[in-house]
Jmol script that loads the backbone (N, CA, C; Angstrom):
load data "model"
ATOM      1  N   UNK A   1       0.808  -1.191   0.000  1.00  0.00           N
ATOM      2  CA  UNK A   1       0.000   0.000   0.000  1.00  0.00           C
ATOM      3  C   UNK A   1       0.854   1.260   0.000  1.00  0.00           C
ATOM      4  N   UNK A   2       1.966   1.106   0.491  1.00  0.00           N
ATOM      5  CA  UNK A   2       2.719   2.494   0.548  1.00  0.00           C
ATOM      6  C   UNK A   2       3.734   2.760  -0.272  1.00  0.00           C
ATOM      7  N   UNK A   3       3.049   2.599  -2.163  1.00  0.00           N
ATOM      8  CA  UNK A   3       3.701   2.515  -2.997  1.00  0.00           C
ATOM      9  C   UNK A   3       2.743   3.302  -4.066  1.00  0.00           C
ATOM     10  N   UNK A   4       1.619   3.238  -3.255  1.00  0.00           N
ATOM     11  CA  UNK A   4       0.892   3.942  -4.166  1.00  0.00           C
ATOM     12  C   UNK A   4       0.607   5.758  -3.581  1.00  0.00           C
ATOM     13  N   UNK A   5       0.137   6.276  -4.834  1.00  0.00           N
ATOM     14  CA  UNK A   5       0.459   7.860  -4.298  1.00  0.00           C
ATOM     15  C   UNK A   5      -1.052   8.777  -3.644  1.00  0.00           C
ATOM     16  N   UNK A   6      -0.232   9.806  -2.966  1.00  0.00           N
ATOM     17  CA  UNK A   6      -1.403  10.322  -2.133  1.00  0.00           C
ATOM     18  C   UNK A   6      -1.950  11.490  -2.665  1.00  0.00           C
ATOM     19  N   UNK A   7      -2.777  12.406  -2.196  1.00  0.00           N
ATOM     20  CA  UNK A   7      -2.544  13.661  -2.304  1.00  0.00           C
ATOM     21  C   UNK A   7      -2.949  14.408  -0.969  1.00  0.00           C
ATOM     22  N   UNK A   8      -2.189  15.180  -0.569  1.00  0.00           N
ATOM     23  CA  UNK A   8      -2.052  15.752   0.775  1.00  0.00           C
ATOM     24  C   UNK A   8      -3.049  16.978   0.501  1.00  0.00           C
ATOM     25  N   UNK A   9      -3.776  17.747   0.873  1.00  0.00           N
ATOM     26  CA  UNK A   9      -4.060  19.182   0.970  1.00  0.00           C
ATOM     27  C   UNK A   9      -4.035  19.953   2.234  1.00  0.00           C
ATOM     28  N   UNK A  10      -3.476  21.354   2.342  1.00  0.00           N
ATOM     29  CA  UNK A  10      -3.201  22.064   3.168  1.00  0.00           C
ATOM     30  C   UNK A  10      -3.298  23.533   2.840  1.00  0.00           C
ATOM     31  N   UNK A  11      -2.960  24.229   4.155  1.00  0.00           N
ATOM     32  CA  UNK A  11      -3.467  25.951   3.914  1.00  0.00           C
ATOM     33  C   UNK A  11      -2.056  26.214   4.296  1.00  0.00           C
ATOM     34  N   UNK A  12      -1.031  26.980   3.826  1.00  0.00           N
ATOM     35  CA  UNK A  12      -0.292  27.889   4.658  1.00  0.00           C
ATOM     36  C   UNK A  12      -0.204  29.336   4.101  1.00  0.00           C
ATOM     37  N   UNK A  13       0.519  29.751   5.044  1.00  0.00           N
ATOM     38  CA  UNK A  13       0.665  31.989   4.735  1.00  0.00           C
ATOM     39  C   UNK A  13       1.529  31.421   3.481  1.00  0.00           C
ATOM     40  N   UNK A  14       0.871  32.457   2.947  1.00  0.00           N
ATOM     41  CA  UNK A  14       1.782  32.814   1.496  1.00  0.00           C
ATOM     42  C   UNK A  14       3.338  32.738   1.871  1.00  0.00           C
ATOM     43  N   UNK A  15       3.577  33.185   2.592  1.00  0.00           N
ATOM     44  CA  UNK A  15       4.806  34.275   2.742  1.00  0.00           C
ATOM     45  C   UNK A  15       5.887  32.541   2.839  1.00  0.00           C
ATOM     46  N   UNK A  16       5.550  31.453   3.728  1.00  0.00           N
ATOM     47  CA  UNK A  16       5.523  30.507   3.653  1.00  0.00           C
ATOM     48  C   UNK A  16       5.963  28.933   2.503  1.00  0.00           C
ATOM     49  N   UNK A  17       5.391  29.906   1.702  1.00  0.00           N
ATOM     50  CA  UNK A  17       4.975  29.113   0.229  1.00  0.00           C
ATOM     51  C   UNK A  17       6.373  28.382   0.085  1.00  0.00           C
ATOM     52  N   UNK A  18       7.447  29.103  -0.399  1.00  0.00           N
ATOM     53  CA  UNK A  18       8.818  28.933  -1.159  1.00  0.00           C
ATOM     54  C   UNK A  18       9.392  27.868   0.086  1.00  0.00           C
ATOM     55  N   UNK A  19       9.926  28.013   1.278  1.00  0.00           N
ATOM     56  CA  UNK A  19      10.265  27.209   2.441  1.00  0.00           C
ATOM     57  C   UNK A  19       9.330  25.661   2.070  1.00  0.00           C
ATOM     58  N   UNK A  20       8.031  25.564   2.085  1.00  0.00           N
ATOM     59  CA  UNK A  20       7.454  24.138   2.083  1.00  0.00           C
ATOM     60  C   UNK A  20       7.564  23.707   0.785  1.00  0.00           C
ATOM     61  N   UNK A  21       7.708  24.486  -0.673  1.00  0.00           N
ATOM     62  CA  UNK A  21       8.082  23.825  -1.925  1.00  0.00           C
ATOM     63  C   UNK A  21       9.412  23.337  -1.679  1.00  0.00           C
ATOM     64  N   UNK A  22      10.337  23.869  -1.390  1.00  0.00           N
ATOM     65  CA  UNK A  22      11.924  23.362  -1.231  1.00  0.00           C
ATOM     66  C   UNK A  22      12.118  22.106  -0.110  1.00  0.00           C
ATOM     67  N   UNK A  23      11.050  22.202   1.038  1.00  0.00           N
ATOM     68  CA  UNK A  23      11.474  21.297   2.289  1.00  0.00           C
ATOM     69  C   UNK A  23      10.306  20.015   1.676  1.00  0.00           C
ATOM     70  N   UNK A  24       9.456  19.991   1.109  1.00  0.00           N
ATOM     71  CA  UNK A  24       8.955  18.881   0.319  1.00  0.00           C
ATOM     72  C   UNK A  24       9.777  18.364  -0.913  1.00  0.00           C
ATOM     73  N   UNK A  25      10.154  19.138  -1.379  1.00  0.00           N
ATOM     74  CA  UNK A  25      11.172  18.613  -3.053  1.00  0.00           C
ATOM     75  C   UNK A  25      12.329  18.193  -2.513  1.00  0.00           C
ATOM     76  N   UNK A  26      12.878  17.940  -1.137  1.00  0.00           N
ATOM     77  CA  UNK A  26      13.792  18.040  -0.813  1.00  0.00           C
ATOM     78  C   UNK A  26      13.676  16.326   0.300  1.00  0.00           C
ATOM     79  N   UNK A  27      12.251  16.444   0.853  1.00  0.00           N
ATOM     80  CA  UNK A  27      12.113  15.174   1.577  1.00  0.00           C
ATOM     81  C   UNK A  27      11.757  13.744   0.483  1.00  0.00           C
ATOM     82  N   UNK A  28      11.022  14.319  -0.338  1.00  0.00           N
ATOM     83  CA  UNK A  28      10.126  13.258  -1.028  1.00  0.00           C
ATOM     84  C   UNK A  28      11.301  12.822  -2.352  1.00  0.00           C
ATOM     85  N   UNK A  29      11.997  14.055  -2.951  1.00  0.00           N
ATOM     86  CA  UNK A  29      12.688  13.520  -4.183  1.00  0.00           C
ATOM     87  C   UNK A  29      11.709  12.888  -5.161  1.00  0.00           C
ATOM     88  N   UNK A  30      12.225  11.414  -5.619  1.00  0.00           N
ATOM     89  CA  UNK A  30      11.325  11.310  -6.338  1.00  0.00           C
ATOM     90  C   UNK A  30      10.013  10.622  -6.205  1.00  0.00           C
ATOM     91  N   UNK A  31       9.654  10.669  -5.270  1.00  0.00           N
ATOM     92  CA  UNK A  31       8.430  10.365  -4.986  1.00  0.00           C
ATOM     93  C   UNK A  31       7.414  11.537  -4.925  1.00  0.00           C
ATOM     94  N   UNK A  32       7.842  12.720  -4.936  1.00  0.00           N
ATOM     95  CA  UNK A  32       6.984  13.807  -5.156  1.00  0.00           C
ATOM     96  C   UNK A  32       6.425  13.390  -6.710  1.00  0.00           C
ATOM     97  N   UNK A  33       4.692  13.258  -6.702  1.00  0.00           N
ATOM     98  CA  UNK A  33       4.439  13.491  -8.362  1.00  0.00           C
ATOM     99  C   UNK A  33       3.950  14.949  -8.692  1.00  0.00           C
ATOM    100  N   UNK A  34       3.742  15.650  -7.897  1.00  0.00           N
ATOM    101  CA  UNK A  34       3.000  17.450  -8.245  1.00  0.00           C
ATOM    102  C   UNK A  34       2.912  18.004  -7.361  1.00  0.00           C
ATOM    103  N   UNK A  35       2.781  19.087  -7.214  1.00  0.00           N
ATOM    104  CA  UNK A  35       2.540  20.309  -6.521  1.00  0.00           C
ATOM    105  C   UNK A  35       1.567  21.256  -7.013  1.00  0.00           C
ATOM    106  N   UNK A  36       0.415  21.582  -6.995  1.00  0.00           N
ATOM    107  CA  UNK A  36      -0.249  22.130  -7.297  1.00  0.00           C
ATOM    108  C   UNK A  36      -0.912  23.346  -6.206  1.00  0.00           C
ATOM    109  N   UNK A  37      -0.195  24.986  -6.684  1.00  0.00           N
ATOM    110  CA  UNK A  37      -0.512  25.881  -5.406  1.00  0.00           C
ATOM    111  C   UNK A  37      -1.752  26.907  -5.814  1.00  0.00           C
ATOM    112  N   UNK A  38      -2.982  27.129  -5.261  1.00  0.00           N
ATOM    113  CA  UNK A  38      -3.460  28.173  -5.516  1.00  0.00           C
ATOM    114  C   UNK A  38      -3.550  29.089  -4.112  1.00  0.00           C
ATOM    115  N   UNK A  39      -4.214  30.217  -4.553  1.00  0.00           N
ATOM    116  CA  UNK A  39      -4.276  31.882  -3.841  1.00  0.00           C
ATOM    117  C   UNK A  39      -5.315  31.432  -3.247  1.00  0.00           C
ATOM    118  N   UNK A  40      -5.398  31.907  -1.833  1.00  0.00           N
ATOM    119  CA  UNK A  40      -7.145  31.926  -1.030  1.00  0.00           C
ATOM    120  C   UNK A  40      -6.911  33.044  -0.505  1.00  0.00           C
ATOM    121  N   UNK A  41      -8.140  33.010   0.509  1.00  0.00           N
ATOM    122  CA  UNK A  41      -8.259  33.990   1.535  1.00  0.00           C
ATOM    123  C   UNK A  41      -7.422  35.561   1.223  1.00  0.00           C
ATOM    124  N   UNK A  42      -7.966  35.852   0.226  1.00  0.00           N
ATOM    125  CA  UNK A  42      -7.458  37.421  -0.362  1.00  0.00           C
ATOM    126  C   UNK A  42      -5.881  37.477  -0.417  1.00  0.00           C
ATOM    127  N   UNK A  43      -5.107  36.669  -0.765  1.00  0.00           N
ATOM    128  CA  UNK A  43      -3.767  36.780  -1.016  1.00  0.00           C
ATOM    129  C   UNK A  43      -2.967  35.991  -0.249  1.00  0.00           C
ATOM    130  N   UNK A  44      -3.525  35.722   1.330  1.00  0.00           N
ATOM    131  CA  UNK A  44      -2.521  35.602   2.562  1.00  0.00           C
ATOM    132  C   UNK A  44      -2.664  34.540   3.103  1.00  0.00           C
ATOM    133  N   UNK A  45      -3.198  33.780   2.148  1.00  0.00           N
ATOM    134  CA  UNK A  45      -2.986  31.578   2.500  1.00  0.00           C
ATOM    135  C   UNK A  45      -2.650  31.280   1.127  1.00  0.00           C
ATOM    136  N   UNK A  46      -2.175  30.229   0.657  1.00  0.00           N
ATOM    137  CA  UNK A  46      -1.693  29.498  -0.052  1.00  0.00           C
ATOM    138  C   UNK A  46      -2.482  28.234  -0.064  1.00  0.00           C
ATOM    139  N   UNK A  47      -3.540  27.481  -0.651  1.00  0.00           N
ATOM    140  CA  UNK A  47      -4.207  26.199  -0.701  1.00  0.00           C
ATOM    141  C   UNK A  47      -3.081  25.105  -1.507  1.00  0.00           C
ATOM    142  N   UNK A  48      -2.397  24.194  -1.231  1.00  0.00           N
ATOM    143  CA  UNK A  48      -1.867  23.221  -1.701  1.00  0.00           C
ATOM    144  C   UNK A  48      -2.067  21.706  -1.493  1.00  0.00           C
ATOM    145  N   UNK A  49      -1.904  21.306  -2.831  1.00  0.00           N
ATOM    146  CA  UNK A  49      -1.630  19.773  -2.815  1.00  0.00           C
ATOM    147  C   UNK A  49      -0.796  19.180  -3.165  1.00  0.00           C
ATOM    148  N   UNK A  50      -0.062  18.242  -2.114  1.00  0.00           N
ATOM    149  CA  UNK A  50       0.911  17.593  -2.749  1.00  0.00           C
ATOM    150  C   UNK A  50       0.854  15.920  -3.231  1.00  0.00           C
ATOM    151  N   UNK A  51       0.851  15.419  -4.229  1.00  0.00           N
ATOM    152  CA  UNK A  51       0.835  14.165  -4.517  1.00  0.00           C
ATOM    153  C   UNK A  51       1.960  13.642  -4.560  1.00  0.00           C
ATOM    154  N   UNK A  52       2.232  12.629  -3.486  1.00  0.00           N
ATOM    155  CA  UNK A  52       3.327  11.644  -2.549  1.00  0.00           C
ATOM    156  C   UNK A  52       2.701  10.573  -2.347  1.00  0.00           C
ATOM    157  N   UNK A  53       4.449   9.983  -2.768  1.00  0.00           N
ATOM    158  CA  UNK A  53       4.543   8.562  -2.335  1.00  0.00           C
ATOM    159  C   UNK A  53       3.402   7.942  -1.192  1.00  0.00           C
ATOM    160  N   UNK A  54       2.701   7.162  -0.662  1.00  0.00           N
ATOM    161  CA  UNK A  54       2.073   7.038   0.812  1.00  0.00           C
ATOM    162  C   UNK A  54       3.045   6.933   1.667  1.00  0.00           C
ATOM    163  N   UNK A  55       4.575   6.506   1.582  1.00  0.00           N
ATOM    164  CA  UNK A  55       5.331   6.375   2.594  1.00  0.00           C
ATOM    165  C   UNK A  55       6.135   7.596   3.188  1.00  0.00           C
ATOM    166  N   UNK A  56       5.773   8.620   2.298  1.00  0.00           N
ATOM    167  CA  UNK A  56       6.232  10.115   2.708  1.00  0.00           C
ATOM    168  C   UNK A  56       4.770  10.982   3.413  1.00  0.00           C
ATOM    169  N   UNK A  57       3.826  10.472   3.212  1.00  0.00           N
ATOM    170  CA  UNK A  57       2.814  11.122   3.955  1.00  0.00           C
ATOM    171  C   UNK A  57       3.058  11.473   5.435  1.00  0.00           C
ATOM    172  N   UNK A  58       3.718  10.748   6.201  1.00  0.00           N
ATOM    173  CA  UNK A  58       3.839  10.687   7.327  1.00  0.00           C
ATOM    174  C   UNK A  58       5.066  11.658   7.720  1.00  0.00           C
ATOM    175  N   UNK A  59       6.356  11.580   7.306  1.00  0.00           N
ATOM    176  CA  UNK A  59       7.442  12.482   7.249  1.00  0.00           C
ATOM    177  C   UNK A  59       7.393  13.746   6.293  1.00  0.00           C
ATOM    178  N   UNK A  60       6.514  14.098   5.387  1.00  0.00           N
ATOM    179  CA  UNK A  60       6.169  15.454   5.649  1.00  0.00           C
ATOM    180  C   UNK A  60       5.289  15.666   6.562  1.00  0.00           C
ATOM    181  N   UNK A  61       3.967  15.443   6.602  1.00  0.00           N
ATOM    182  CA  UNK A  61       3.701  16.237   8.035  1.00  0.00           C
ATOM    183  C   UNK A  61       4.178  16.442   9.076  1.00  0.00           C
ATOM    184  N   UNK A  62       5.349  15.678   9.122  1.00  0.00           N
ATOM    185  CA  UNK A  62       6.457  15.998  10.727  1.00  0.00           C
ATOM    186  C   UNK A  62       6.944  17.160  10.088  1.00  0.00           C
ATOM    187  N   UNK A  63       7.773  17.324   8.824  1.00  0.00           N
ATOM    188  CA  UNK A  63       8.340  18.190   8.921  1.00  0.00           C
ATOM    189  C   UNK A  63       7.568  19.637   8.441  1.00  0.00           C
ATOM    190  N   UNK A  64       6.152  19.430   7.941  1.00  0.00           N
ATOM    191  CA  UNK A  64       5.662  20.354   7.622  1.00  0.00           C
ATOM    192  C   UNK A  64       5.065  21.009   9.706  1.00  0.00           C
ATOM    193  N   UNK A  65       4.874  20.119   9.932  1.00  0.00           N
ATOM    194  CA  UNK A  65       4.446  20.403  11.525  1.00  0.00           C
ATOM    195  C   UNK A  65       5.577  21.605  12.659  1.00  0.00           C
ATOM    196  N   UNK A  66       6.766  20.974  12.374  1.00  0.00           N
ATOM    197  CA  UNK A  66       7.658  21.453  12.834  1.00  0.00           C
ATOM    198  C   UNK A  66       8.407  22.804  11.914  1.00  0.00           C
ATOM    199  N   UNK A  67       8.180  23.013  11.283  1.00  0.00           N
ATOM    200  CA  UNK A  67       8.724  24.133  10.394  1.00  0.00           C
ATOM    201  C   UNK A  67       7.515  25.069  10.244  1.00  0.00           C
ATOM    202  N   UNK A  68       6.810  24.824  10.094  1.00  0.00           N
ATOM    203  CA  UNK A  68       5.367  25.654   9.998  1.00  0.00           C
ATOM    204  C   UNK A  68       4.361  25.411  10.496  1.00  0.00           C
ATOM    205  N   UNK A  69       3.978  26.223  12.020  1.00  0.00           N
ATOM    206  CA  UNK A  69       3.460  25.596  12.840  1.00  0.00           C
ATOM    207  C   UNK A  69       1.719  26.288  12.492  1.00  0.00           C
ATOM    208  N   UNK A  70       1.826  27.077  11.388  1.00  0.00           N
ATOM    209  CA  UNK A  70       0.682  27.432  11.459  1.00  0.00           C
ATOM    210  C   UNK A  70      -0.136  27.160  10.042  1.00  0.00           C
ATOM    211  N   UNK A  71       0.680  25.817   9.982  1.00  0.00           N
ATOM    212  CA  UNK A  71      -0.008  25.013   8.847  1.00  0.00           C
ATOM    213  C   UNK A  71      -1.216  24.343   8.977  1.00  0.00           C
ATOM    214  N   UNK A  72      -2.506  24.131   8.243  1.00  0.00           N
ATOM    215  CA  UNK A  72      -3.688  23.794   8.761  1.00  0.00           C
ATOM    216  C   UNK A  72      -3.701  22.735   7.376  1.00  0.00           C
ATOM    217  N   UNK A  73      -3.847  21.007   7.936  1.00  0.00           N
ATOM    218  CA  UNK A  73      -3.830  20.090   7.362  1.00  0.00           C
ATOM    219  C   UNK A  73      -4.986  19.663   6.703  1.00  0.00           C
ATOM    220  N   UNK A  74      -5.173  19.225   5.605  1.00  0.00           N
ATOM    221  CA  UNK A  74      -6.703  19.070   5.217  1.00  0.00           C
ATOM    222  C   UNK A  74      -7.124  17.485   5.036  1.00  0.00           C
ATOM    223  N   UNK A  75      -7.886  17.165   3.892  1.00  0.00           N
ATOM    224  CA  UNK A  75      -8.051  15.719   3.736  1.00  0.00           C
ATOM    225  C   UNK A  75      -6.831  15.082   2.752  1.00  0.00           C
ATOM    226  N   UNK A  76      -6.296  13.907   3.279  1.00  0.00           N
ATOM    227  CA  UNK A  76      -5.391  12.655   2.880  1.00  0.00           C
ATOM    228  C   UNK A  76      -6.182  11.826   2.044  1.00  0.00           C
ATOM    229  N   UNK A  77      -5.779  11.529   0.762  1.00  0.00           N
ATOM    230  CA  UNK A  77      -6.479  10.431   0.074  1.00  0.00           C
ATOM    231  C   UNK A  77      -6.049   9.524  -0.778  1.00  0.00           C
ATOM    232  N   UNK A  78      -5.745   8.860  -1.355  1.00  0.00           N
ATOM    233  CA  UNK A  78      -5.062   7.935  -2.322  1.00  0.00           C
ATOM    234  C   UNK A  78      -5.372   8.345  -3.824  1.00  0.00           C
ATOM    235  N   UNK A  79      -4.696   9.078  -4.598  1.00  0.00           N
ATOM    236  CA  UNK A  79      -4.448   9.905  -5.770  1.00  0.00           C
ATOM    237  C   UNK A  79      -5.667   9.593  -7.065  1.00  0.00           C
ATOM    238  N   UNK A  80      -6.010   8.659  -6.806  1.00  0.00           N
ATOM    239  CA  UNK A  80      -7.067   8.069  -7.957  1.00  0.00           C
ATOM    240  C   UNK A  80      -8.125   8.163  -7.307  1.00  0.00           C
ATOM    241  N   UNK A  81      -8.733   8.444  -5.349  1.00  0.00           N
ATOM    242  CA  UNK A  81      -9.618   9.229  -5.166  1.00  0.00           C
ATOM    243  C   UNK A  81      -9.833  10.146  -5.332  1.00  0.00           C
ATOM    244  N   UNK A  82      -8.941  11.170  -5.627  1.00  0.00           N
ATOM    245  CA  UNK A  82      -8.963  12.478  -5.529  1.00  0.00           C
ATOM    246  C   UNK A  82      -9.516  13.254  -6.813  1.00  0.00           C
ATOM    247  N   UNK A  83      -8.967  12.223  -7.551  1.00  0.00           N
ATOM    248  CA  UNK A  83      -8.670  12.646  -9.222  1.00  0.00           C
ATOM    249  C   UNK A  83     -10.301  12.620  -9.915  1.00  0.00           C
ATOM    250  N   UNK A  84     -11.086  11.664  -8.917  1.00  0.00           N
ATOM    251  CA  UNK A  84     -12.636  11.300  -9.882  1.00  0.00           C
ATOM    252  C   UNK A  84     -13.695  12.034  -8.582  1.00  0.00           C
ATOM    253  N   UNK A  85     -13.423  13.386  -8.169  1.00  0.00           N
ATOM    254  CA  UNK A  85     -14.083  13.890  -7.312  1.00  0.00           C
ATOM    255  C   UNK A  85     -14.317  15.605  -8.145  1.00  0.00           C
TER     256      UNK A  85
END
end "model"
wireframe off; spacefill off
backbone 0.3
color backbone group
């Protein structure tokens, strides 16, 4: 099971953004398959998803936890749920 890919979604401050693209491209390698960032909340959150390995699900949110504590985690799902929603 932890071969197949996820997609994570989360909120952080913009300002934020560049730090969690580099500390994810940096944990996952190649198990990162996308990053996909849009604009919310009038400029000053960042909505992202990241589609990962399932065995990196767990070690980014440590390190997204610990580096950005005012990250707000959303729904976890297995990439081919996500995709037919």
């Amino acid at each position: 099971m932890n071969h197949f890919p996820c997609v994570m979604t989360l909120k952080v401050d913009t300002a934020a953004i560049t730090h969690l693209r580099r500390m994810v491209t940096r944990i996952c390698g190649d198990s990162l398959e996308f990053i996909r960032i849009e604009i919310c909340e009038h400029g000053t959150r960042m909505k992202v998803w990241l589609c990962v390995g399932a065995a990196m699900v767990t070690p980014v949110m440590d390190a997204v936890m610990q580096a950005l504590p005012g990250a707000e985690f959303g729904r976890i799902q297995h990439a081919n749920q996500a995709t037919h929603r």
